[in-house]
C-alpha angles and dihedrals in degrees: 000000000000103000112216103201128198142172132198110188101355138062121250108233131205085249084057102053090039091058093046093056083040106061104010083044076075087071087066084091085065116039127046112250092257097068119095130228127203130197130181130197127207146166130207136170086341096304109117112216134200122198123185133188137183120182122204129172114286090005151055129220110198133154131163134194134187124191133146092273123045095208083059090045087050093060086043095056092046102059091040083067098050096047082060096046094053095032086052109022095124092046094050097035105046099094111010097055095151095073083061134075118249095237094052091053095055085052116119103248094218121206104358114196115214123232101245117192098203095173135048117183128182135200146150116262120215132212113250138142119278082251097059099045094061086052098058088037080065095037085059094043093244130146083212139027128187117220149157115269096229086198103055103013096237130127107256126189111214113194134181114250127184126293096038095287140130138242134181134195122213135181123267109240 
């Protein structure tokens, strides 16, 4: 695995790097050596966060953790990964077999949960600004509202993030 490390207000240490390839090295067992791993460091308003993210064809494993110490974020973050890799190993691995190790692939999945849909709803989106959206998404009481994107006529997705901000999501053309 070829780890791709990053920081945002903060400086990545040898000890970090160190406890990266220490405890997401584990993972090894899993991936094939090719697949690339990135994890990004970060630190806000004291609390020190870890994202990681492996991409593999057709899916993304990503996972992130924040605490008051990085070291304990990084074992966080690891097993976070490991839980989704055993709770979804036939889903990931059914048709992009070659980002994964032989011998993971031949393990027992164990009790696999389903992912069960037990609600549809239906109803008609309108075209609005990106702005406007986010005001009826608080005036619902949601933490994301789906909308038409009256500027470009695409459907849009906008979604609270911390902080009270605001993202969107938008297709790729």
């Amino acid at each position: 695995m070829r780890f791709i490390i990053s920081g945002i207000n903060i400086q990545v240490t040898d000890g970090l790097r160190e406890a990266v390839y220490d405890k997401l090295g584990k993972l090894e067992k899993y991936f094939s050596p090719d697949t690339d791993v990135y994890v990004k460091f970060s630190v806000e308003k004291q609390r020190q966060k870890i994202e990681v993210t492996v991409p593999v064809k057709g899916h993304t494993i990503r996972a992130e953790q924040s605490s008051d110490d990085m070291y304990v974020s990084i074992d966080l973050v690891e097993e976070i990964i490991v839980r989704q890799l055993r709770k979804y190993k036939t889903k990931i691995t059914k048709h992009n077999r070659q980002n994964f190790q032989p011998a993971y692939l031949e393990m027992d999945a164990g009790d696999e949960e389903d992912v069960q849909i037990v609600r549809s709803k239906r109803f008609a989106v309108k075209p609005m600004t990106p702005e406007e959206a986010c005001v009826e998404m608080e005036l619902l009481g949601h933490s994301f509202y789906v909308f038409r994107n009256a500027e470009s006529g695409e459907v849009n997705v906008v979604y609270k993030r911390k902080g009270s901000t605001y993202g969107i999501i938008e297709p790729e053309a």
